[in-house]
N, CA, C and O atoms as a GROMACS GRO file, in nm:
protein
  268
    1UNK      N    1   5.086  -3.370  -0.698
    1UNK     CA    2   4.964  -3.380  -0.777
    1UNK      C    3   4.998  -3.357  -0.925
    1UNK      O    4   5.067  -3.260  -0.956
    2UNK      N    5   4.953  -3.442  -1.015
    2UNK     CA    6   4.988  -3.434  -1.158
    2UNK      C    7   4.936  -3.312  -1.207
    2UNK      O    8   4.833  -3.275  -1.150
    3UNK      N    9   4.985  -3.229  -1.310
    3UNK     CA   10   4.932  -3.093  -1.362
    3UNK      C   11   4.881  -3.138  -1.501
    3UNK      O   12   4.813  -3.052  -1.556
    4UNK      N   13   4.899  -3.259  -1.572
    4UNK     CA   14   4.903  -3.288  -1.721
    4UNK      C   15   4.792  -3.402  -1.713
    4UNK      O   16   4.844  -3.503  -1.664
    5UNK      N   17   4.650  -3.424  -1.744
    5UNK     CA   18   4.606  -3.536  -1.753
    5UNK      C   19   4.569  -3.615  -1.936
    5UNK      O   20   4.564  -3.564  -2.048
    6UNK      N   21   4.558  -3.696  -1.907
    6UNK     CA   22   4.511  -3.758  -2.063
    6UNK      C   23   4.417  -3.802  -2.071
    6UNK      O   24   4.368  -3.880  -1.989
    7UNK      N   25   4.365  -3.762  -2.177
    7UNK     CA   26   4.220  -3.821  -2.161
    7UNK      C   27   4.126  -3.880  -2.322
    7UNK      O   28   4.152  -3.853  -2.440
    8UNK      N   29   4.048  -3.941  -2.280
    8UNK     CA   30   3.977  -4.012  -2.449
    8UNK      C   31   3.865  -3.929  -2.448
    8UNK      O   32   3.772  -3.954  -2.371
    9UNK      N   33   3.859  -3.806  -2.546
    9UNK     CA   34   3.727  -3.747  -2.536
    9UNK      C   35   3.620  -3.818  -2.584
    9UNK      O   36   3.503  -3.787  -2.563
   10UNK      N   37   3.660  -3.925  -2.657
   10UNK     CA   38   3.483  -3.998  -2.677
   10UNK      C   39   3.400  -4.034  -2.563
   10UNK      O   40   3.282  -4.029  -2.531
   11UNK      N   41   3.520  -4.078  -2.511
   11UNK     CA   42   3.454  -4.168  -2.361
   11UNK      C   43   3.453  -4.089  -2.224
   11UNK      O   44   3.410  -4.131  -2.117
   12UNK      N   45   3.509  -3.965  -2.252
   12UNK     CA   46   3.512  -3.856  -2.127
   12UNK      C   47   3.631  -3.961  -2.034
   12UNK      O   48   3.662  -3.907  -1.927
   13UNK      N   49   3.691  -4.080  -2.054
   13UNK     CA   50   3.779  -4.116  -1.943
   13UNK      C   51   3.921  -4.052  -1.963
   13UNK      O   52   3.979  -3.992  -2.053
   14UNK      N   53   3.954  -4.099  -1.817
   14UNK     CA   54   4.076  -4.034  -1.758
   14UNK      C   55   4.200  -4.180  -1.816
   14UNK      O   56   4.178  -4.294  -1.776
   15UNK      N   57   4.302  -4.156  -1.894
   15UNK     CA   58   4.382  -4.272  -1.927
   15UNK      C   59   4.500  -4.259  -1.864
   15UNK      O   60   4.562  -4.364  -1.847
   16UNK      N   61   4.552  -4.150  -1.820
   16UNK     CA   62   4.676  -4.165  -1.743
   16UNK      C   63   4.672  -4.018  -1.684
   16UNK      O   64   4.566  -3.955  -1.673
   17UNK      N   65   4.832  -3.953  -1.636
   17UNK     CA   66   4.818  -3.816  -1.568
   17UNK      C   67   5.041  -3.818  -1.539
   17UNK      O   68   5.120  -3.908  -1.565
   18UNK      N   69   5.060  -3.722  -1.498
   18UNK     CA   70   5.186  -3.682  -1.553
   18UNK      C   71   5.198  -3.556  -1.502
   18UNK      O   72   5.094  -3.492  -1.489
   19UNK      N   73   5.319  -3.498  -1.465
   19UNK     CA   74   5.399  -3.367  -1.397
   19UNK      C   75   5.475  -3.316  -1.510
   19UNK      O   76   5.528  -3.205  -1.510
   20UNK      N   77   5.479  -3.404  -1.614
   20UNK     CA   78   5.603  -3.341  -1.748
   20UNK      C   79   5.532  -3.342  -1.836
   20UNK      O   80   5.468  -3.446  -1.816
   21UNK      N   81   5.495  -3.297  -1.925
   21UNK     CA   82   5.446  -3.176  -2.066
   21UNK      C   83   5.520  -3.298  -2.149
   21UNK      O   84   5.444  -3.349  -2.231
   22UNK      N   85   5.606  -3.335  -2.147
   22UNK     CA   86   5.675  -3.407  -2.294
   22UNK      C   87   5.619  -3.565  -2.279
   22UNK      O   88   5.580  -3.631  -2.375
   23UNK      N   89   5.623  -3.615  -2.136
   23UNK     CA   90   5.598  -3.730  -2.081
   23UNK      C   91   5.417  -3.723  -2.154
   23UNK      O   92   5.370  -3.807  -2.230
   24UNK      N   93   5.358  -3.620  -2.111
   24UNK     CA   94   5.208  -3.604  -2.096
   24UNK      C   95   5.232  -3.634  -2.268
   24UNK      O   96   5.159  -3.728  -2.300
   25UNK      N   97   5.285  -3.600  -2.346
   25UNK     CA   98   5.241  -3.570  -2.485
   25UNK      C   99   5.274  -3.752  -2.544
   25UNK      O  100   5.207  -3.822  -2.620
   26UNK      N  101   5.397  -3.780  -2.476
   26UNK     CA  102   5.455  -3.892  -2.529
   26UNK      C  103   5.334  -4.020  -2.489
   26UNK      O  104   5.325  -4.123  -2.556
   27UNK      N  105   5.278  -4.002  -2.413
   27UNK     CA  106   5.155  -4.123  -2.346
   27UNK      C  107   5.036  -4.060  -2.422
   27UNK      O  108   4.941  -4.135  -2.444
   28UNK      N  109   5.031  -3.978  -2.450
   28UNK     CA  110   4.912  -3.941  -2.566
   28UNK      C  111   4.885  -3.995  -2.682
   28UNK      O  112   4.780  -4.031  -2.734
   29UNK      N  113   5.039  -3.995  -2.729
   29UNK     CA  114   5.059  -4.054  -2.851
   29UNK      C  115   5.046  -4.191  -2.901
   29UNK      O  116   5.012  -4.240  -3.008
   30UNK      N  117   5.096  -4.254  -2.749
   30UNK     CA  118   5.072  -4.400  -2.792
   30UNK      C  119   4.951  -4.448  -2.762
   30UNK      O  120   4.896  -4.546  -2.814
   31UNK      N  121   4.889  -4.342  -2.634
   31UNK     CA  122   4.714  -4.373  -2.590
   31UNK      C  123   4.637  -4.403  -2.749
   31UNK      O  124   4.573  -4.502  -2.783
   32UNK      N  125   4.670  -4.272  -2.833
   32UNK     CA  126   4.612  -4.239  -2.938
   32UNK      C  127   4.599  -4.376  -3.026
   32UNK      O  128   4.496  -4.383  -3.093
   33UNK      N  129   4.714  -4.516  -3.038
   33UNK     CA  130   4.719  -4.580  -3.140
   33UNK      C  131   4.589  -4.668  -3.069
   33UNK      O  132   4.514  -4.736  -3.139
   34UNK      N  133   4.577  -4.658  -2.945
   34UNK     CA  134   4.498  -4.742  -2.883
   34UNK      C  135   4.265  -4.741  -2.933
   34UNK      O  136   4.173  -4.821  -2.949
   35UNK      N  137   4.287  -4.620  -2.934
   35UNK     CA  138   4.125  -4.558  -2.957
   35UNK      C  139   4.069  -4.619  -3.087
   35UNK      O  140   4.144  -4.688  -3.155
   36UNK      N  141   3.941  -4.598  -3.126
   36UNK     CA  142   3.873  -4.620  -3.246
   36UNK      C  143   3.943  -4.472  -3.330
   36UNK      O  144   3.971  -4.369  -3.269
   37UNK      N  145   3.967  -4.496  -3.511
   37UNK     CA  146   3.992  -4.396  -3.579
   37UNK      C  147   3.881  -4.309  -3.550
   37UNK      O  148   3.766  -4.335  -3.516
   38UNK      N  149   3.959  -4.162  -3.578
   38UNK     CA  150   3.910  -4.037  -3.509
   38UNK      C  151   3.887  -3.987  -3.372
   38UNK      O  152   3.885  -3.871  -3.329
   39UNK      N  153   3.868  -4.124  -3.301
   39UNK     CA  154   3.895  -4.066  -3.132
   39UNK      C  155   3.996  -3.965  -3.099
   39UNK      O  156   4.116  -3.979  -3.126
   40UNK      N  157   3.940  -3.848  -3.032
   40UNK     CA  158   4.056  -3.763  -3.022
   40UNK      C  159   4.127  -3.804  -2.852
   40UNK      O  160   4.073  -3.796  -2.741
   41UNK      N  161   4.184  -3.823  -2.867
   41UNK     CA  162   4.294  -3.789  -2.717
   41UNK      C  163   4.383  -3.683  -2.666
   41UNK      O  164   4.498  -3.652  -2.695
   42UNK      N  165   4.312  -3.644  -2.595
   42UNK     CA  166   4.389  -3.499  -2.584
   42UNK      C  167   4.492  -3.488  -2.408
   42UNK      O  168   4.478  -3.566  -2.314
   43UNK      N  169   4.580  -3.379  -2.413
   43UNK     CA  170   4.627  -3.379  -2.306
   43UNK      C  171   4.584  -3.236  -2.211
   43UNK      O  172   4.598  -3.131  -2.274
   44UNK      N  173   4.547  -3.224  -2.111
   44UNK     CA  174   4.486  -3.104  -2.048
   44UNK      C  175   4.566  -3.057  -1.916
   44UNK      O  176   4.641  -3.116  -1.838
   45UNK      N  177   4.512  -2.911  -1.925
   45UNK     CA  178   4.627  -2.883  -1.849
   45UNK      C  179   4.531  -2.818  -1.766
   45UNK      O  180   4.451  -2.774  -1.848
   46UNK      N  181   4.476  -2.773  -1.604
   46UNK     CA  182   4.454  -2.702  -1.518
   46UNK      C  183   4.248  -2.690  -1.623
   46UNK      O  184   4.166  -2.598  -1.624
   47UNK      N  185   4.245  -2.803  -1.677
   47UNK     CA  186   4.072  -2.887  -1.702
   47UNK      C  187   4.079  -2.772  -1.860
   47UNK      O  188   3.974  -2.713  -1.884
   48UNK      N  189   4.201  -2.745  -1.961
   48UNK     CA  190   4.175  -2.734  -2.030
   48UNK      C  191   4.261  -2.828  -2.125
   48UNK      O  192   4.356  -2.895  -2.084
   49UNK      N  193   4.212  -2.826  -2.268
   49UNK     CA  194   4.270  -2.895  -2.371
   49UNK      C  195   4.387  -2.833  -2.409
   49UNK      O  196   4.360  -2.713  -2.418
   50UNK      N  197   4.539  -2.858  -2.445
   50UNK     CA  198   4.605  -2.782  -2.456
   50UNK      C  199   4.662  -2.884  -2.591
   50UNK      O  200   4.707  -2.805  -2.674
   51UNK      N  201   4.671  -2.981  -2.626
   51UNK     CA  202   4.701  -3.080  -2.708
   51UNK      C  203   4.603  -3.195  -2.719
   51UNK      O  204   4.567  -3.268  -2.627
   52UNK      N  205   4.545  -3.202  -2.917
   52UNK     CA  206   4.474  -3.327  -2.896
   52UNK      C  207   4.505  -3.407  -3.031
   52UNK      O  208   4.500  -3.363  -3.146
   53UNK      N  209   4.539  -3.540  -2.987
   53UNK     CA  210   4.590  -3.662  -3.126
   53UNK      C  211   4.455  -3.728  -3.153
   53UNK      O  212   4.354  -3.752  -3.088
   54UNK      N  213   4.510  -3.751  -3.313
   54UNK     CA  214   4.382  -3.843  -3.334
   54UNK      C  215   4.415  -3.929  -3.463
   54UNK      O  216   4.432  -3.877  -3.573
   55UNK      N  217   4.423  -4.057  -3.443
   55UNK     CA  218   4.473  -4.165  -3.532
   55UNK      C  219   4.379  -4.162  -3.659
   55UNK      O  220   4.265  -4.116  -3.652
   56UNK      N  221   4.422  -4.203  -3.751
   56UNK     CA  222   4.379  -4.149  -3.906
   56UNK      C  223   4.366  -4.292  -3.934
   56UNK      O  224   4.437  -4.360  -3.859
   57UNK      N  225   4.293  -4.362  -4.025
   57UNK     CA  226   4.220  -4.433  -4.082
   57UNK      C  227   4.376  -4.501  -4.130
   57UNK      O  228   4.400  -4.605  -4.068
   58UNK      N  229   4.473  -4.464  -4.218
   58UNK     CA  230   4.583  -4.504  -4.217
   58UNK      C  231   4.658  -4.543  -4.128
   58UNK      O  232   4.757  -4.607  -4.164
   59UNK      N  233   4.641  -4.523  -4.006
   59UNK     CA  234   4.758  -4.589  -3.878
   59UNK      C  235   4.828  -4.464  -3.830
   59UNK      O  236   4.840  -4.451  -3.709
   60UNK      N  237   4.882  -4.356  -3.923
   60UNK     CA  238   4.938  -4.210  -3.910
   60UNK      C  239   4.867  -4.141  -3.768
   60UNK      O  240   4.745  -4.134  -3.781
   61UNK      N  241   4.922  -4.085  -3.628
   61UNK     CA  242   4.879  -4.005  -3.497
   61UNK      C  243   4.901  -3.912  -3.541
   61UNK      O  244   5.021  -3.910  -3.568
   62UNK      N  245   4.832  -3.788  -3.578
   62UNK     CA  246   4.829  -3.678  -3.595
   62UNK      C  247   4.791  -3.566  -3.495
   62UNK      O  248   4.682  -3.584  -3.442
   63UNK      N  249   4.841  -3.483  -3.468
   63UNK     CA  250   4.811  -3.336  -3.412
   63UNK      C  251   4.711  -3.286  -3.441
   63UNK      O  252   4.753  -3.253  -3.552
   64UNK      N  253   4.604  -3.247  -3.441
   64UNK     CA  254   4.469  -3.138  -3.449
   64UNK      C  255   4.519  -3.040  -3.421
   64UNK      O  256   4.616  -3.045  -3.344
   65UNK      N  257   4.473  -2.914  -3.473
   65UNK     CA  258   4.495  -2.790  -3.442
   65UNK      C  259   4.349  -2.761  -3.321
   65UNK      O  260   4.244  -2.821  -3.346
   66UNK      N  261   4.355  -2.690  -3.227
   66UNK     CA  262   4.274  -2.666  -3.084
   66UNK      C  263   4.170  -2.543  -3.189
   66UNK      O  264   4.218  -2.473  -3.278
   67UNK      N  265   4.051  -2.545  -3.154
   67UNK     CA  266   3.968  -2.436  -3.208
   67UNK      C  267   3.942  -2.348  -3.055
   67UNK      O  268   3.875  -2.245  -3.054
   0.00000   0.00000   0.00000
């Protein structure tokens, strides 16, 4: 069972899922070029947010800091 899922918080969907933390981050990243600017995509771990990207008006995937 995958421990890492990805997900598009605009749309609440599920985009992929993953057993590796680096794998989970690396499909985030490119999920991320995929979304409308500012969509966040985040990666979750056990239904929390633990990492979330979000493509910048420039093309640049950036890291958010988690509040």
């Amino acid at each position: 069972m995958p421990q890492f899922y990805i997900t598009n918080e605009s749309t609440e969907d599920t985009l992929d899922s993953t057993d590796d933390l680096q794998e989970a981050i690396r499909i985030a990243r490119e999920a991320t070029r995929q979304v409308q600017v500012g969509d966040p995509v985040c990666v979750e771990y056990e239904g929390k947010t633990i990492k979330q990207f979000v493509l910048m008006p420039d093309g640049k995937v950036v890291e958010e800091a988690l509040r």
